[in-house]
C-alpha positions as CSV (number, residue, x, y, z in Angstrom):
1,X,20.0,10.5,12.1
2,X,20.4,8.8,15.5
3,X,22.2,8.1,18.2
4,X,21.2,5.8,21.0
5,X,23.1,8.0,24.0
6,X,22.7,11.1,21.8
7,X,21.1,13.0,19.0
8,X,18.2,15.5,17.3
9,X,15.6,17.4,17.3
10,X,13.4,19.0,19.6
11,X,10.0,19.9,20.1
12,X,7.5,22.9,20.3
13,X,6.2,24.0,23.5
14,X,2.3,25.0,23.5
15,X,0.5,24.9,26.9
16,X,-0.3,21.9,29.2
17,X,-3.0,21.2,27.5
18,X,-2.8,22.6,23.7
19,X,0.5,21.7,21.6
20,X,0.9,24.7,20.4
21,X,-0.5,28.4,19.6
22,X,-2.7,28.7,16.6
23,X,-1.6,32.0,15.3
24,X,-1.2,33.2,12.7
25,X,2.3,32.8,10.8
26,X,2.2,36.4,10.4
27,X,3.0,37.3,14.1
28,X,6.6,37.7,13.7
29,X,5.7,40.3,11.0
30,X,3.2,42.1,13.7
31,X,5.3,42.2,16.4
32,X,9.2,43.3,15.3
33,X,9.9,44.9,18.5
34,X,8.5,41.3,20.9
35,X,10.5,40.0,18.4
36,X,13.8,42.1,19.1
37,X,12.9,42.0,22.9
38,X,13.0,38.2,23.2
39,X,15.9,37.9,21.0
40,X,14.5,36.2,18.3
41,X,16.3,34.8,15.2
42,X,16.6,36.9,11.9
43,X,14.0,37.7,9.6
44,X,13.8,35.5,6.4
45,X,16.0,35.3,4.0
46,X,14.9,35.2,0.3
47,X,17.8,34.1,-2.2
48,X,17.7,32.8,-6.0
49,X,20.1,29.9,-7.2
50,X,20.9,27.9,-10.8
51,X,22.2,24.6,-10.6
52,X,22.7,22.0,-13.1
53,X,20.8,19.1,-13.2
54,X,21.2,15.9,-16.0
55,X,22.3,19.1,-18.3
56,X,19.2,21.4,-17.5
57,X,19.7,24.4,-15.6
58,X,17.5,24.6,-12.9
59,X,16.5,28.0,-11.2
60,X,15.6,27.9,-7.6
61,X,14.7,30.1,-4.3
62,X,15.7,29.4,-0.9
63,X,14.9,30.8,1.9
64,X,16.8,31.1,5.5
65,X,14.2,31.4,8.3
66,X,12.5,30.6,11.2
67,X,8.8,30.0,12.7
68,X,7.8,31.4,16.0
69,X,5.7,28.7,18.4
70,X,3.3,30.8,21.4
71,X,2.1,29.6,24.0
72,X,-1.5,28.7,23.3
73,X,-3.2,30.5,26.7
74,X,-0.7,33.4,27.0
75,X,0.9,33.7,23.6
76,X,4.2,34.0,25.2
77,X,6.7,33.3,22.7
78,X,8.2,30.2,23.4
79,X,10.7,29.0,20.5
80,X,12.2,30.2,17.3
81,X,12.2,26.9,14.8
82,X,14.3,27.3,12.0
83,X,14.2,26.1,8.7
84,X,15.8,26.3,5.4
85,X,13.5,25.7,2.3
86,X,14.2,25.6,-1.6
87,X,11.6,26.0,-4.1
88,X,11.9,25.4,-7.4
89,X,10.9,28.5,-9.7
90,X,8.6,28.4,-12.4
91,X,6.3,25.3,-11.2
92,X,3.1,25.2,-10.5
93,X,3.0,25.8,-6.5
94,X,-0.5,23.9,-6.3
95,X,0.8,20.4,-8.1
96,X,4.4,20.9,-6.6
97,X,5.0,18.5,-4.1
98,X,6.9,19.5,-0.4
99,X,8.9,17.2,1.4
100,X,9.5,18.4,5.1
101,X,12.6,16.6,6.5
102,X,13.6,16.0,10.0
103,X,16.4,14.0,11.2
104,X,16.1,12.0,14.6
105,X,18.3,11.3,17.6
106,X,16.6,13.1,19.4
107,X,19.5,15.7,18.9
108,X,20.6,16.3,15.1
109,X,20.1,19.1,13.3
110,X,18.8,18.9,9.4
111,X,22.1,19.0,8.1
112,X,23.1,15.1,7.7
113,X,20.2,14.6,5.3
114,X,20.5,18.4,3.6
115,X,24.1,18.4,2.9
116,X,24.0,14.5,3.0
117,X,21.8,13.6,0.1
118,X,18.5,15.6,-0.5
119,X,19.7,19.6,-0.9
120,X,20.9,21.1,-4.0
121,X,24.2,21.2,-2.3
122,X,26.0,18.1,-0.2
123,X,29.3,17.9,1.5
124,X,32.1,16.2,-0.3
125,X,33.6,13.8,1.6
126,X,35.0,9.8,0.9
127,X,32.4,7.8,2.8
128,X,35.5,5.1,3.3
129,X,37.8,8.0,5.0
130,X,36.1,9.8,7.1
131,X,38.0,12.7,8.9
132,X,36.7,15.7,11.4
133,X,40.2,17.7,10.1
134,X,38.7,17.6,6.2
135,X,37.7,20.8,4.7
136,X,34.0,21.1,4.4
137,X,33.8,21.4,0.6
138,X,30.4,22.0,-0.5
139,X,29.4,20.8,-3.8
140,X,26.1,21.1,-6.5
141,X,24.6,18.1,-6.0
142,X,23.4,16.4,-9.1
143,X,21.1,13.6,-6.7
144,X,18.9,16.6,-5.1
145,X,15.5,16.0,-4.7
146,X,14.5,19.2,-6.2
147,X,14.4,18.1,-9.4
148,X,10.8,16.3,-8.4
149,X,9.7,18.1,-4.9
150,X,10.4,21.7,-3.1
151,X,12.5,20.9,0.3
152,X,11.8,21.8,3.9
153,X,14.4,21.0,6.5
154,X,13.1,21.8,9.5
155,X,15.5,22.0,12.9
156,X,13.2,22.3,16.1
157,X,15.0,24.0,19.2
158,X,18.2,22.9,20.8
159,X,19.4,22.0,17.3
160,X,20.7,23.7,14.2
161,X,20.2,27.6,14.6
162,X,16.6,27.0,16.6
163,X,16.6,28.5,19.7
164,X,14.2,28.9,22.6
165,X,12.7,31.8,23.8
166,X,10.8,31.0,26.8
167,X,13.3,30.2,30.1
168,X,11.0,28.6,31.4
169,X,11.9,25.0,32.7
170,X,8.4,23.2,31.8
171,X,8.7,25.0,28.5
172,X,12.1,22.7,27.9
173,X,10.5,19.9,29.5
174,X,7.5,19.9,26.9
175,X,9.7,20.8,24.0
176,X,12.2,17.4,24.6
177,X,9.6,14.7,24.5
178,X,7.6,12.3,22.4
179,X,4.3,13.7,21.9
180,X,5.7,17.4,22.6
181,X,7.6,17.3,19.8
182,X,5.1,15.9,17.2
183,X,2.6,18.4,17.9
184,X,4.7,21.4,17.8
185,X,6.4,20.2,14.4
186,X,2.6,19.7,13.2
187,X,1.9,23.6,13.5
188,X,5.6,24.0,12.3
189,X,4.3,22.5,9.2
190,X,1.0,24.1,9.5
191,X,1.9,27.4,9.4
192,X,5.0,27.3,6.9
193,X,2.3,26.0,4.0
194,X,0.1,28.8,5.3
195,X,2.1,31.3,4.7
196,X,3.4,29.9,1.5
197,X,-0.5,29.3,0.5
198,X,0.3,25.5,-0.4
199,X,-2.5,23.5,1.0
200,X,-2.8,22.2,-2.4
201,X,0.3,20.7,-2.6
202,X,1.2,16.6,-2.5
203,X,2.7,16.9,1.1
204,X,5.5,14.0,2.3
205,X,7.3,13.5,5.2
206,X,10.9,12.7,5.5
207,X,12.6,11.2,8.4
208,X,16.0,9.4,9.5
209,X,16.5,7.5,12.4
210,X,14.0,8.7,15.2
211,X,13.1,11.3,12.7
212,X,11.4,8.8,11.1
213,X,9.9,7.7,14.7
214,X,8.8,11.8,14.6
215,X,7.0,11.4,11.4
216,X,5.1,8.9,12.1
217,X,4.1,10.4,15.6
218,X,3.3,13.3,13.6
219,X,0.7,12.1,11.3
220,X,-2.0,12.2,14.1
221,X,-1.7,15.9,15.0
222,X,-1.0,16.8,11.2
223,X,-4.2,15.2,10.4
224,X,-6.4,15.9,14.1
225,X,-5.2,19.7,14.9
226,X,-3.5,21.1,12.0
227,X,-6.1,19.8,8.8
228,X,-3.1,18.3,6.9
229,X,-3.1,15.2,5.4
230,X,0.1,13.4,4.1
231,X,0.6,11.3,0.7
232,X,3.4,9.4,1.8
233,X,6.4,8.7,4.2
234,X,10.2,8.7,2.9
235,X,12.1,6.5,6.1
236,X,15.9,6.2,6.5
237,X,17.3,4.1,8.8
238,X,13.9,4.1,11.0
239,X,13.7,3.3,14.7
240,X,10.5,2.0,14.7
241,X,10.2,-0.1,18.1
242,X,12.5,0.2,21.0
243,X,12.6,-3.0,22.4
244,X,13.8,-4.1,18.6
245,X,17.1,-2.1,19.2
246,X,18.2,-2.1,22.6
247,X,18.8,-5.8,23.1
248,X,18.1,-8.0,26.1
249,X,14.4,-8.4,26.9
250,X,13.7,-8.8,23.3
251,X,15.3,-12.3,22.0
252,X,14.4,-11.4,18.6
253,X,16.6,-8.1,18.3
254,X,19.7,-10.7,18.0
255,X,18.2,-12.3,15.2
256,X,17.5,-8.7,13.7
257,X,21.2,-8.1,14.4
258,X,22.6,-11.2,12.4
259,X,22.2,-10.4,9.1
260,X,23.8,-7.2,9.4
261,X,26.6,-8.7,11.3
262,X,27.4,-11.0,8.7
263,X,27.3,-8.7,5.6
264,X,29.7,-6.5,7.2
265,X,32.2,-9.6,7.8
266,X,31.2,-10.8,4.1
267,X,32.2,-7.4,2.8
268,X,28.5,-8.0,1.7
269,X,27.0,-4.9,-0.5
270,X,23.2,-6.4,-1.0
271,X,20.6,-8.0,0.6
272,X,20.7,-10.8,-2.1
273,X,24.3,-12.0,-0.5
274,X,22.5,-12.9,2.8
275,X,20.0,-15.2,1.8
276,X,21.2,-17.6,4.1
277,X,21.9,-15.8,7.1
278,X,18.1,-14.5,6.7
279,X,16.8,-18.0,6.6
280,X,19.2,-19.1,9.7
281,X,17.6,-16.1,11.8
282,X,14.3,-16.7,11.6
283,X,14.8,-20.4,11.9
284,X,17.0,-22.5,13.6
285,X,18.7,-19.6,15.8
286,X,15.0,-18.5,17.1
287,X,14.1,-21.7,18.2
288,X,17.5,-22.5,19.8
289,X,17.0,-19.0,21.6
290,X,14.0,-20.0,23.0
291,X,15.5,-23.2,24.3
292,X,17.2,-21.2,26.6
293,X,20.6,-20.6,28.5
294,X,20.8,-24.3,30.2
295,X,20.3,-26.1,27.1
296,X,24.1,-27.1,26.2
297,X,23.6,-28.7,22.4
298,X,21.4,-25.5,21.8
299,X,24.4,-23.6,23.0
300,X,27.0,-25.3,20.8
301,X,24.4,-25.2,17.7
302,X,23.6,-21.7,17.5
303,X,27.9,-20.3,19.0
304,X,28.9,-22.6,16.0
305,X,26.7,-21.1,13.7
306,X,27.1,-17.8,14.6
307,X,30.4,-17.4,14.8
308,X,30.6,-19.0,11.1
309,X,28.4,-15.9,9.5
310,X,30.3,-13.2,11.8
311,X,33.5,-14.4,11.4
312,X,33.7,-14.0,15.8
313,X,36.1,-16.5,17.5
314,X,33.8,-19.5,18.2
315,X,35.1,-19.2,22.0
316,X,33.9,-15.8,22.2
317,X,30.4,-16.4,20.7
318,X,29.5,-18.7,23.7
319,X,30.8,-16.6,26.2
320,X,28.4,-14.3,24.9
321,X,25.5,-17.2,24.5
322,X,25.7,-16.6,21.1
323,X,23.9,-13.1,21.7
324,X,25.9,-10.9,19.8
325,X,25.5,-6.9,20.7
326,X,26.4,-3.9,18.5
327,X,29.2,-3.1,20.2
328,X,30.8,-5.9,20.9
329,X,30.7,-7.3,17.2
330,X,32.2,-4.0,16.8
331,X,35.3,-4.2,19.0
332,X,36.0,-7.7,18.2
333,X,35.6,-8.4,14.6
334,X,39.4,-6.4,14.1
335,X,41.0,-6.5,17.5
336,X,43.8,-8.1,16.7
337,X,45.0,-5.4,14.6
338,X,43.2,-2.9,17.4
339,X,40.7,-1.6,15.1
340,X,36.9,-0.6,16.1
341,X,33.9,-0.9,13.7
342,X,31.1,1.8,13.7
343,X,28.0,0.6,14.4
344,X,26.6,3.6,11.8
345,X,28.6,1.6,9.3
346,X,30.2,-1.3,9.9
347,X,32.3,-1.1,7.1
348,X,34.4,1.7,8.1
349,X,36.2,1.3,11.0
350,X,39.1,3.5,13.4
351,X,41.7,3.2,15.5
352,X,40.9,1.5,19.1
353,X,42.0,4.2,21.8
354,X,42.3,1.0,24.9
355,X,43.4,-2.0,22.8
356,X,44.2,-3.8,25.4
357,X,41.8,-3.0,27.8
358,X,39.0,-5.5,28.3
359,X,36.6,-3.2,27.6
360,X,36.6,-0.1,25.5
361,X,34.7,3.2,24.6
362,X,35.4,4.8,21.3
363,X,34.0,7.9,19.3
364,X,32.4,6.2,16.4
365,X,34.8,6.5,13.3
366,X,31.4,7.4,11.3
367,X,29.1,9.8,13.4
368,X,31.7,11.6,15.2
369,X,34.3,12.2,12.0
370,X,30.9,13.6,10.0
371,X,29.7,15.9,12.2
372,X,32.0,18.4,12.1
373,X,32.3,19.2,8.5
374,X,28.5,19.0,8.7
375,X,28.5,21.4,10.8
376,X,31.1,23.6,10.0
377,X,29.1,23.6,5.9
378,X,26.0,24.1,7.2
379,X,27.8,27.5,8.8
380,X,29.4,28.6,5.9
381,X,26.2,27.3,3.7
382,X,24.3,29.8,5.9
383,X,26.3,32.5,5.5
384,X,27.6,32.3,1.9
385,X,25.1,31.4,0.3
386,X,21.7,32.0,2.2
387,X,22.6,35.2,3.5
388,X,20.7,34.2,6.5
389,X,22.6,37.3,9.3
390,X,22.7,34.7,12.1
391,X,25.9,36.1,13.2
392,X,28.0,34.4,15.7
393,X,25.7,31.7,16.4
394,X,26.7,28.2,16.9
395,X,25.0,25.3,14.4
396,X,23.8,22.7,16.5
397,X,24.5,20.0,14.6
398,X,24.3,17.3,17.3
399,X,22.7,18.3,20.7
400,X,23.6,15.4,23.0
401,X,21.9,17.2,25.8
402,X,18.5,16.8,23.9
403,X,19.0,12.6,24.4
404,X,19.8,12.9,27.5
405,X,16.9,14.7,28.9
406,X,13.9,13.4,26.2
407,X,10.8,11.9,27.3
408,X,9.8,8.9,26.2
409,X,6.8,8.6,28.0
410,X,5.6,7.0,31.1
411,X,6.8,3.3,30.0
412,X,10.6,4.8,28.7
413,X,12.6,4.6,26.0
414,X,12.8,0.9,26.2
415,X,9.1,0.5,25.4
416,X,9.0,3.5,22.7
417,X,7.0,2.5,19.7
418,X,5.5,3.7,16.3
419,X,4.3,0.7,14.5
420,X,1.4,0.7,16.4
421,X,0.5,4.4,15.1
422,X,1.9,3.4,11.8
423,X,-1.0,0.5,11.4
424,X,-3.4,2.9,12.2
425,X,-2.4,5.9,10.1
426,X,-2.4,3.1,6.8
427,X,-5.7,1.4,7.6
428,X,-7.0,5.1,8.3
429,X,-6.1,6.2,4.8
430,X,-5.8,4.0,1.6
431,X,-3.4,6.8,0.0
432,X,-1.1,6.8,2.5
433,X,2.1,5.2,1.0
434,X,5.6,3.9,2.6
435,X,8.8,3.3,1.3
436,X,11.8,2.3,4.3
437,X,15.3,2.4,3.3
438,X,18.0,0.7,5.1
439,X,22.0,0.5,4.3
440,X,22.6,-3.0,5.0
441,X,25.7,-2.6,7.6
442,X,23.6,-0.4,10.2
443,X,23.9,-1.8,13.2
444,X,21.9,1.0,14.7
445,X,18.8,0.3,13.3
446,X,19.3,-3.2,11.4
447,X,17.2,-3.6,8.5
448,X,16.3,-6.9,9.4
449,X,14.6,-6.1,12.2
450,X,12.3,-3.5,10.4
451,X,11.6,-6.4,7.9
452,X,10.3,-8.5,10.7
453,X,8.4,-5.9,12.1
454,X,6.9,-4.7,9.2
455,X,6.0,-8.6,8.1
456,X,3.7,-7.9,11.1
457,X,1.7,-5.5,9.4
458,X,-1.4,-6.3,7.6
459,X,-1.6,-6.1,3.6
460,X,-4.2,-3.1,3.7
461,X,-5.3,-4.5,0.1
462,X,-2.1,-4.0,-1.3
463,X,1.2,-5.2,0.4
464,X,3.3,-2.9,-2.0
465,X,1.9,-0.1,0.1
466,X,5.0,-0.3,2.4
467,X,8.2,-1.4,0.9
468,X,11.8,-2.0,2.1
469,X,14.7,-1.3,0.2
470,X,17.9,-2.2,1.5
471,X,20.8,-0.9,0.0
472,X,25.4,-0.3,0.5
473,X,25.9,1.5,3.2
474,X,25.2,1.7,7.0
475,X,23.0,3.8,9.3
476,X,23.5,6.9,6.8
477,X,23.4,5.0,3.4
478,X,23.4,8.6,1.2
479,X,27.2,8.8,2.1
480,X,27.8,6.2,-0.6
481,X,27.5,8.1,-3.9
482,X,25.6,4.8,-5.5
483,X,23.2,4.5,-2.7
484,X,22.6,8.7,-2.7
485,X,21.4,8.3,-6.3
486,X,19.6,5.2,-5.6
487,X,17.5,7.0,-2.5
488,X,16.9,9.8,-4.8
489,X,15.3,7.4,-7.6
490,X,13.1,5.7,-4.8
491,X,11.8,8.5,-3.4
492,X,11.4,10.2,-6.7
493,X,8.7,6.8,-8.0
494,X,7.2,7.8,-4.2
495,X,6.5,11.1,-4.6
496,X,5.8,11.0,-8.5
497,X,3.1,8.0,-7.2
498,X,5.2,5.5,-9.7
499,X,5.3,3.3,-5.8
């Protein structure tokens, strides 16, 4: 999951010049008293599980643990990365696929897609009423993907339980950035299927958000450093190209923006209600964008227009220039009864804390009612039914701090992109297979503007190789219980190779 002035996941520090240490995933084994010394997290915890499934009970191990990153030159230790894995028992460990899972931000723990829709337990919660106050009732739950793939969910340091162990700034510095973080997630992969012995296995990738931007980054070191090649990517919600999602420079990120806009003012459930909308967005609106600011009939054109699929006073739409951000579609679509949309789901929406100021900020009624239950589940998941001793320790499940200091890379988050390593990885390797999923009032990451950016891709001899599937529900779609099963049934025909 992401959030564009917050969120997840951090990265594993190695040395200037190697991403991380190559040894063996033994060492925390070899060296108990380092281990004690640095404070390390707990050793592994191995528990057994029975769940029902479509009538069939289904047996199950999951383990509570965490994989120690070295320095590659001194073998320093440098971060504890935890994970929480559950493997189906019985199966046949070399034809068993693994999905690892990572959530984005950078900041959020594992927890929003674990308890959210993949693990065989989720957080029961209304996705239309939201509340941080609601008791964080844990549930089996029957759209797990472990009825077709074991699970990894992987929370690199600053999040979840993942802690570092090195104080050293530089170490931090490496960990929170672009390339930092793929690498050390690589040998995070690396050295869990190592020490589980499945090399053999189909091998996915699951991401949300800029967890999805990790997995792609990932692919080269998996592939380069750590010997692993991947059969397919599984991406929610993806932030795939900065200048898509931040507005301004790029004209075209308004049009990406429409349809969204207009399916939440529709009440819209499915892409097939926006046919219109679509057609309008990549048409006339583009080319009266490009007609630019001082062109007065291209003005009244395109305010008209837009205010008719948004539902936005017409006055308001061409103070804006017909330009409509996130946030302001957000504050404006209900201000007369001083309510504020989430741009996470533009269907739910909360109370306005400065309704009559002229301009607001507001803790999204999605992302910031969810996160606490999250986090206060994943605790007592931990505890109660991992038997993980982690103590006292705090759950990360948002790290805002992580955002705020994560490098981008010399040309900044603005010009942050993965589509460019995405074409490579699928001209690279026939195999390779994508499926995107998008909830259709995100106005985080808009599904149309992943559809126009993917359009750009080449066919790669078969154009079904990458396919979109937009769905109810916003930047988190699995919080709907019909687009939780429907995820679950399309990466199921992924990973079963039915794509």
């Amino acid at each position: 999951m992401m959030k564009f002035a917050s969120i997840v996941l951090a990265t594993a520090l190695l040395g200037a010049s190697h991403p991380a240490s190559a040894d063996s995933p033994e060492a925390n084994q070899k060296h108990p008293e380092e281990q004690s010394a640095v404070r390390g997290l707990p050793a592994e915890s191995v528990t057994s599980h029975t769940i029902s499934l479509q009538g069939e009970q289904v047996t199950f191990t999951a383990r509570a643990g965490a994989i120690r990153l070295r320095d590659a030159k001194s073998d320093a230790p440098q971060a504890d990365v935890a994970y929480v894995s559950y493997e189906r028992s019985g199966a046949d460990a070399t034809a068993r696929p693994i999905v690892f899972v990572f959530n984005g931000g950078p900041g959020a723990a594992s927890a929003w897609l674990g308890l959210g829709a993949l693990s065989p337990w989720r957080l029961r919660f209304p996705a239309d009423s939201p509340s941080p106050s609601r008791a964080p009732a844990l549930a089996d739950n029957a759209e797990t993907w472990l009825a077709f793939a074991d699970l990894v969910l992987v929370d690199p340091p600053g999040t979840g339980y993942s802690k570092f162990l090195s104080e050293s700034d530089d170490a931090e510095k490496r960990f929170f950035s672009v390339d930092g973080d793929a690498e050390a997630l690589a040998v995070v992969m690396r050295k869990w299927i190592t020490e589980r012995g499945r090399f053999l296995s189909p091998k996915f990738l699951v991401g949300e958000s800029y967890g999805a931007f990790r997995a792609i980054k990932m692919l080269e070191p998996l592939r380069e450093r750590e010997n692993i090649g991947v059969d397919g990517l599984f991406l929610v919600s993806p932030a795939l190209d900065f200048a898509w999602l931040q507005g301004g420079r790029n004209l075209l990120s308004y049009a990406g923006l429409l349809p969204s806009m207009t399916a939440i003012a529709r009440g819209a459930n499915a892409r097939t209600e926006l046919a219109d909308v679509e057609t309008y967005a990549t048409g006339d609106y583009v080319v009266d964008l490009l007609k630019g600011a001082k062109d007065g009939q291209a003005l009244t054109r395109m305010s008209q227009s837009v205010a008719r699929f948004t539902s936005l006073d017409a006055h308001f739409v061409s103070r804006l220039g017909a330009r409509i951000d996130a946030k302001s579609f957000s504050r404006e679509r209900d201000r007369s009864r001083q309510r504020v949309g989430s741009v996470y789901d533009g269907d739910i929406e909360g109370y306005d804390p400065r309704p009559f100021a002229p301009v607001s900020d507001w803790a999204d009624p999605v992302l910031e009612t969810w996160r606490t239950p999250l986090g206060s589940a994943m605790t007592r998941l931990t505890q109660d039914k991992l038997a993980w001793p982690i103590g006292s320790a705090r759950y990360f499940i948002l790290n805002e701090r992580i955002a705020r200091h994560w490098d981008y890379g010399h040309g900044g988050r603005e010009n942050a992109e993965v589509l460019s390593d995405l074409r490579d990885a699928l001209a690279l390797d026939p195999r390779l297979r994508v499926v995107v999923v998008h909830g259709v009032a995100d106005l985080v990451t808009p599904y149309f503007a992943t559809k126009l950016m993917l359009d750009q891709l080449p066919a790669y001899g078969d154009a079904d190789r990458v396919r979109l599937i937009v769905m109810k529900g916003g930047h988190m779609p699995y919080l709907h219980d019909e687009s939780r099963a429907g995820i679950r049934d399309a990466a199921r025909k992924l990973v079963e190779g039915q794509h």
